[in-house]
C-alpha positions in Angstrom: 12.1 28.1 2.5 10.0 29.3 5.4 7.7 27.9 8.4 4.6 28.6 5.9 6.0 25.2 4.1 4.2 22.3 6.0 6.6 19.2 7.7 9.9 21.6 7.3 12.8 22.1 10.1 15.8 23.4 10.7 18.8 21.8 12.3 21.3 23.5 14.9 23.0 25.5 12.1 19.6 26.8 10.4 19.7 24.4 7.5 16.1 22.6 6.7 15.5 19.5 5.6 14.8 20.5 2.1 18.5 21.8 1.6 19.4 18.2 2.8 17.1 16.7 0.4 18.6 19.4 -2.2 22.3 17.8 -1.4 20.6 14.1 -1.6 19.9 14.9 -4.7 23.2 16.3 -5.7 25.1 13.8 -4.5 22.7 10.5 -6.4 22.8 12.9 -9.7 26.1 14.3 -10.2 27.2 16.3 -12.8 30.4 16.3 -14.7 32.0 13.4 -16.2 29.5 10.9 -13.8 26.6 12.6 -15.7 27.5 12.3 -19.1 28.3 8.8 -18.3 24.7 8.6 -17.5 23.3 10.5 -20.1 25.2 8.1 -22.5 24.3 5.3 -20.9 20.6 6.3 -20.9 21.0 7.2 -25.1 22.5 3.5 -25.9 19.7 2.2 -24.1 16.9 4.1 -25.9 18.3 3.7 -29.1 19.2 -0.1 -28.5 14.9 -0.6 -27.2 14.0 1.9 -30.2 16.0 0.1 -33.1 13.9 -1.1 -35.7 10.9 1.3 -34.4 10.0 4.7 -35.6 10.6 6.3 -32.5 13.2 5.7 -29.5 11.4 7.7 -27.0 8.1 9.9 -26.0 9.3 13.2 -25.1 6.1 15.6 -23.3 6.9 19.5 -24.7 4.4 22.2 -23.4 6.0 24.8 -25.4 8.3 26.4 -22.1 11.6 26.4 -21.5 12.1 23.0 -20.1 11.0 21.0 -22.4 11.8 23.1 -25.3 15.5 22.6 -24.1 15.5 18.7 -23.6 13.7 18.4 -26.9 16.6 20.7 -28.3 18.8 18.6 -26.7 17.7 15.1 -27.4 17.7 15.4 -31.0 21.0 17.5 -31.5 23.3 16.6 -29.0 21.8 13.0 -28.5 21.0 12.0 -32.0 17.4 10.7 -30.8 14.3 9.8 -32.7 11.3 11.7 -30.1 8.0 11.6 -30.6 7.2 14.9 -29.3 3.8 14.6 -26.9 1.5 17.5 -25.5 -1.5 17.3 -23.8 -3.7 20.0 -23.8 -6.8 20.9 -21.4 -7.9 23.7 -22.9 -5.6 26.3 -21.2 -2.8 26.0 -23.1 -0.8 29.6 -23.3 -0.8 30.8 -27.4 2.9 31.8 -27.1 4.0 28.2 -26.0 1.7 26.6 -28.3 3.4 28.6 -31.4 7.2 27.3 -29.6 5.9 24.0 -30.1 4.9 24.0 -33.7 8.1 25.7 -34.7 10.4 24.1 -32.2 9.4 20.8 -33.8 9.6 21.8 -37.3 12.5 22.8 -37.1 13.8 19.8 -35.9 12.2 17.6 -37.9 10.2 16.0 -34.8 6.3 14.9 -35.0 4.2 16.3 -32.7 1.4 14.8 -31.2 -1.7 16.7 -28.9 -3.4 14.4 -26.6 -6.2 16.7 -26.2 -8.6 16.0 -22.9 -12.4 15.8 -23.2 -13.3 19.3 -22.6 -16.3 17.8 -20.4 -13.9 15.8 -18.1 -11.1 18.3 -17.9 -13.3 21.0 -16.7 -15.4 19.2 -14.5 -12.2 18.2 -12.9 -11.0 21.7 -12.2 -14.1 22.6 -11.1 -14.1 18.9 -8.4 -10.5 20.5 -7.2 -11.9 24.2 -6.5 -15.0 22.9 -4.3 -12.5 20.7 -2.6 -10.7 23.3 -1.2 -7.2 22.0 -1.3 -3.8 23.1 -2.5 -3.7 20.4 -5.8 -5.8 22.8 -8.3 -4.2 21.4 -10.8 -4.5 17.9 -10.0 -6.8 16.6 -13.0 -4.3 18.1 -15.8 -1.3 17.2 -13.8 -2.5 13.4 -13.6 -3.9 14.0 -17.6 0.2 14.9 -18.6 1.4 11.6 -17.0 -1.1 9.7 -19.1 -0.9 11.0 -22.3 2.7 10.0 -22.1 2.1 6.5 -20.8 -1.3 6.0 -23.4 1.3 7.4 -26.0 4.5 5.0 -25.3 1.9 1.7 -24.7 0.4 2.7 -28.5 3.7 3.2 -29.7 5.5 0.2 -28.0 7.8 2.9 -26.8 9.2 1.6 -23.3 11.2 5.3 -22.5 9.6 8.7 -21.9 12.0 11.5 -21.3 11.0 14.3 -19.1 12.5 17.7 -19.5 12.5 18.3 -15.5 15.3 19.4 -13.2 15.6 19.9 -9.1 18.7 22.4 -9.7 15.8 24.5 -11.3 12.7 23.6 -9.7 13.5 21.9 -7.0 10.5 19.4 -5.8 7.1 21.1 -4.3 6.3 20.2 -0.7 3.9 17.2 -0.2 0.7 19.0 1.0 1.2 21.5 -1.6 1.1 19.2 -4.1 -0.1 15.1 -3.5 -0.5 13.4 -7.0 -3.0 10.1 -6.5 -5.2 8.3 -8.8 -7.4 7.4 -6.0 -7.3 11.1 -4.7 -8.5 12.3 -8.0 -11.3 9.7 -8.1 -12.3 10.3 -4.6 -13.2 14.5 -5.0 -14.5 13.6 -8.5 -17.1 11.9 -6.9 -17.8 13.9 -4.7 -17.8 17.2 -6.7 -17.6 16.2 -10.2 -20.8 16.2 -12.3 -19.4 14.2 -15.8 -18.7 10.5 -15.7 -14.7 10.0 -16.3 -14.8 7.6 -19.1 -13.2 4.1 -18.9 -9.5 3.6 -19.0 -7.8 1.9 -21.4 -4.2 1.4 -22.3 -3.3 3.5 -24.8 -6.5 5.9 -24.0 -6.3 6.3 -20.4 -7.9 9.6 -19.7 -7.4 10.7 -16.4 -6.6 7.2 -14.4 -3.5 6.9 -13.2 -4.4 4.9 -9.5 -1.5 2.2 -8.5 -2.2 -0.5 -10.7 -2.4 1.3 -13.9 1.0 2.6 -12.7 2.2 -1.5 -12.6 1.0 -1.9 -15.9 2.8 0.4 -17.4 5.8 0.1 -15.7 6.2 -3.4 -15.2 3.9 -5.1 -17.3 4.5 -2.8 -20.5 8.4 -1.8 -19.1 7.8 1.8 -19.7 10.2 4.1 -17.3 11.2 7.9 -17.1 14.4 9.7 -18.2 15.1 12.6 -16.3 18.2 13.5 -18.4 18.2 17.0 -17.3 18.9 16.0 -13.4 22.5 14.9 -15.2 23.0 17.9 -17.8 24.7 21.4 -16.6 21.2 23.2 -17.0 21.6 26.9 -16.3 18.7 29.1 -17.8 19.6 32.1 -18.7 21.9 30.6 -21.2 19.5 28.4 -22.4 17.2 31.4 -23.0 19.6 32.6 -25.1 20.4 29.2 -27.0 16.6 28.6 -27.8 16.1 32.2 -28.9 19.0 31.4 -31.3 18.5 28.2 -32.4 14.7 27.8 -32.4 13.1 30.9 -32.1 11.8 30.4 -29.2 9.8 33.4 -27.5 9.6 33.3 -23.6 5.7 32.2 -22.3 6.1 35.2 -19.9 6.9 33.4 -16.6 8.1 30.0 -15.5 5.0 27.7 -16.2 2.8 29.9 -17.9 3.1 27.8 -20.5 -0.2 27.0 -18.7 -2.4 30.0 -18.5 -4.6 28.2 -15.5 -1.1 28.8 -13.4 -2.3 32.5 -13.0 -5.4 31.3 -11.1 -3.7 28.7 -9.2 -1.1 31.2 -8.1 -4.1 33.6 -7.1 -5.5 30.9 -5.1 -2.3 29.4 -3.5 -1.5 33.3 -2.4 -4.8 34.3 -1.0 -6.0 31.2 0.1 -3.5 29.2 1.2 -0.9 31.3 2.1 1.3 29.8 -0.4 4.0 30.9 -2.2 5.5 27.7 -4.6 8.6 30.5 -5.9 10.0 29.3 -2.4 10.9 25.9 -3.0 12.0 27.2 -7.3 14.3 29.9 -6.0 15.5 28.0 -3.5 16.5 25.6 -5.6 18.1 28.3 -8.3 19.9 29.8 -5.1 21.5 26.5 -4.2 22.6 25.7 -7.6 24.1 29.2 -7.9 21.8 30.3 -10.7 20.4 33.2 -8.2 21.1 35.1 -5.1 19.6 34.8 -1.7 18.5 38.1 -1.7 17.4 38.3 -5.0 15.0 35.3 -4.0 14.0 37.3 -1.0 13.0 40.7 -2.7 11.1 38.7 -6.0 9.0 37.2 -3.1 8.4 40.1 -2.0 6.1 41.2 -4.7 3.2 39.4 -6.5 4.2 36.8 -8.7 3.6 38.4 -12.5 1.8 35.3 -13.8 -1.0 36.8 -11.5 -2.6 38.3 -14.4 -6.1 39.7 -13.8 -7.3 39.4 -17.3 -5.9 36.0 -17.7 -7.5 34.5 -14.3 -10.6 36.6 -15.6 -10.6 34.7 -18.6 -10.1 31.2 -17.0 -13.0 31.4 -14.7 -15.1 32.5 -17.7 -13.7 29.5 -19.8 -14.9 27.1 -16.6 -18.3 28.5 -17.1 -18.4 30.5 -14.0 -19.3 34.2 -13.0 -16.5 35.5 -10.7 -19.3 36.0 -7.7 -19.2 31.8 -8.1 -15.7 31.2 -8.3 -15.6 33.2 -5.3 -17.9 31.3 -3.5 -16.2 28.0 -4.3 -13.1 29.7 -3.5 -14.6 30.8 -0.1 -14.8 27.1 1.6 -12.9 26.3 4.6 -9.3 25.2 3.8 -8.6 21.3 3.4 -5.9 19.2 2.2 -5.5 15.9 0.6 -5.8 14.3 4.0 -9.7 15.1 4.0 -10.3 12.6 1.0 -9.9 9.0 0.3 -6.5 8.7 -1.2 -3.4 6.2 -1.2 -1.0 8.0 1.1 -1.2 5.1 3.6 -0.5 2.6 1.9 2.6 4.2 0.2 3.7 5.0 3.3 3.6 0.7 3.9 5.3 0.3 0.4 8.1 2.9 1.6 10.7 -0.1 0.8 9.7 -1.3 -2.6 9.4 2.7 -3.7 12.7 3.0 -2.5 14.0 0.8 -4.5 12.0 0.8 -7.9 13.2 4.3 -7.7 16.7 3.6 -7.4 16.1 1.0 -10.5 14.2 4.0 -12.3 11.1 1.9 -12.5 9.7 5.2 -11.4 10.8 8.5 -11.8 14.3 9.0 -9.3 12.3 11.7 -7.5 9.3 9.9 -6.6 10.6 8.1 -3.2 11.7 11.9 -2.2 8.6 13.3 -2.9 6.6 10.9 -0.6 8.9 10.8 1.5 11.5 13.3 2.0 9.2 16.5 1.0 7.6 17.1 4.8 4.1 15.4 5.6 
C-alpha cells in the first residue's frame, strides 16, 4: 500500500494503518483450533434455524474461485443444505457462469439467478460513469446484497454465507469504494433516466438504504457468515482442489467472474490513479500466500483483466459509442463526498456499528470498513 491510497499513514517503523487493521483482523478471526470452533459453532446454528426447512442457508456463487470454494465447502465438509444465489446484471463472464451450473450439479445444490431489470441495471452504470467517482460498480454491488436478502426473507432463511476473505482480499479503502443506499439513490437522480421500481421484501431491486438494512436484520434476523475469515484459505491449493473435484476452469483473473471489472480497472487506472491489486496483494503478502516483491513487479504491469475487446464490448452492451464513454469518462474527478449519502450519520452511529458487528448483526467487517479503512 502506497500514498495513492486516500486516509493511509505510516507509523515510526513504516507500518500503515492498513497492516494494523490487517492484524485487527487476525487477531478477532483466528485460525486453528479457535476457527473451527467457530465454524462449528456457526454450522449447529444454521442447521438448528434451518431444521424443518428446505434450506439452512443462502449461499451467493458468481462462478469464481471464492464462492465456488465456500460452496465446495459448505456442503462437503459442513454437511449443509445451500440454496445457491446469483445475481446477474447482464455482465456475467461465460466461463464462470458454466462453473456455476456444473459446480452445483455436481453437488446436488439448487441454483437460483436473481436477474436485474436490464433497464435499471444499465441505467445505473451509466448514473455511476457521469458521476465521476471511484464506485463504478456501485448499482451491481448494492443489487448482490439484495438478491441475497430478497432471497433469505422469501425463503424464511435467517443465514447467508458469504464466500469472502481479508487474508485474500483484504478490504478496499473507503473512497475507493463507499456502499450506501442513499448514495445510490442520490446519483440516480441525478443521472439516471429509468425509474428504480419499488422495493419490496423479498423483491428489493436495488434499495438497500438503512432501514431496509434494519428490516432485514433485525426485524427478519437475517445475518452474514463469513466462514472463510475462519478457514485456512490458501489459493493456489484451492485451484487445484476445484479443478479436481468440480471442474472448475479459472474466469481468467480474480473477479472477472464479472466481465464489467475490465472497464472498471481501465477507469480506476487512467482515471483515478487507482490500482485496487494494492490493498489484494497486500493482503496475499501478509498472509504469506505471495512475496513482496512479487506484489511489486505484478503492479508494475497492467492488470490482464484490462482486456480491450472485453471493455469494447461492455461499452457497446451500455448502448454507447466509445467517443461517449469517453466523454463521460472525461468529467472532472469526484468522490462519494460530492453526493447526498449517509456517511455522517454512520459516522454518529459509530457505537451501535461497533457493536452489531461484534454480534454479527452485520457483516464483522463492516465497522472496519467505515471506520478503520482511511476517510
Amino acid at each position: 500500500m502506497d500514498t495513492t491510497v486516500p486516509g493511509i499513514h505510516f507509523d515510526a517503523r513504516g507500518e500503515c494503518n492498513f497492516c494494523a487493521l490487517h492484524d485487527k483482523l487476525d487477531r478477532d478471526n483466528p485460525l486453528g483450533e479457535a476457527g473451527e470452533k467457530y465454524v462449528q459453532s456457526a454450522v449447529a446454528d444454521m442447521k438448528r434455524l434451518g431444521r424443518g426447512k428446505k434450506y439452512d442457508c443462502v449461499l451467493g456463487v458468481s462462478g469464481g474461485r471464492d464462492s465456488s470454494y465456500t460452496l465446495w465447502y459448505c456442503v462437503v465438509k459442513l454437511g449443509l443444505r445451500p440454496l445457491a444465489v446469483h445475481f446477474n446484471d447482464g455482465f456475467g463472464n461465460p466461463v464462470a457462469g458454466e462453473n456455476m451450473v456444473k459446480t452445483c450439479r455436481k453437488l446436488g445444490v439448487e441454483l437460483r439467478t436473481i436477474t436485474s431489470d436490464w433497464r435499471e441495471s444499465k441505467d445505473l452504470k451509466i448514473a455511476f460513469l457521469k458521476a465521476s467517482t471511484p464506485d463504478i460498480e456501485e448499482g451491481t454491488d448494492v443489487g448482490i446484497a439484495t438478491a441475497l436478502y430478497g432471497v433469505a426473507a422469501k425463503e424464511g432463511v435467517q443465514r447467508i454465507v458469504i464466500g469472502q476473505s481479508f487474508r485474500t482480499e483484504g478490504i478496499a479503502p473507503l473512497s475507493w469504494n463507499f456502499l450506501d443506499g442513499k448514495y445510490l439513490k442520490a446519483v440516480h437522480r441525478q443521472f439516471g433516466t429509468v425509474p428504480l421500481r419499488r422495493w419490496s421484501p423479498t423483491d428489493p431491486g436495488f434499495h438497500l438504504d438503512l432501514k431496509e438494512m434494519f428490516y432485514y436484520t433485525i426485524v427478519r434476523g437475517i445475518r452474514t457468515v463469513t466462514l472463510l475469515y475462519h478457514l485456512p484459505y490458501v489459493r493456489v491449493t484451492v485451484d487445484e482442489l476445484l479443478e479436481r473435484e468440480l471442474d472448475w476452469v479459472n474466469p481468467g483473473a480474480h473477479y472477472f467472474d464479472d466481465l464489467y471489472q475490465s472497464v472498471i480497472y481501465y477507469l480506476n487506472r487512467t482515471k483515478f490513479n487507482i490500482d485496487r491489486r494494492l490493498f489484494n496483494y497486500s493482503a496475499l503478502v501478509r498472509s504469506g500466500q505471495m512475496t513482496r516483491d512479487e506484489a511489486l513487479e505484478k503492479c508494475r504491469h497492467v492488470n490482464a483483466i484490462e482486456d480491450e475487446k472485453v471493455i469494447n464490448l461492455c461499452i457497446k452492451r451500455l448502448g454507447l459509442t466509445r467517443e461517449e464513454f469517453e466523454q463521460i469518462v472525461a468529467a472532472p474527478v469526484k468522490t462519494f463526498r460530492d453526493y447526498p449519502n449517509n456517511y455522517t450519520l454512520i459516522r454518529l452511529l459509530r457505537w451501535p456499528i461497533k457493536i452489531a458487528s461484534k454480534m454479527r448483526l452485520l457483516p464483522e467487517s463492516a465497522y472496519d470498513k467505515y471506520f478503520n479503512c482511511g476517510t
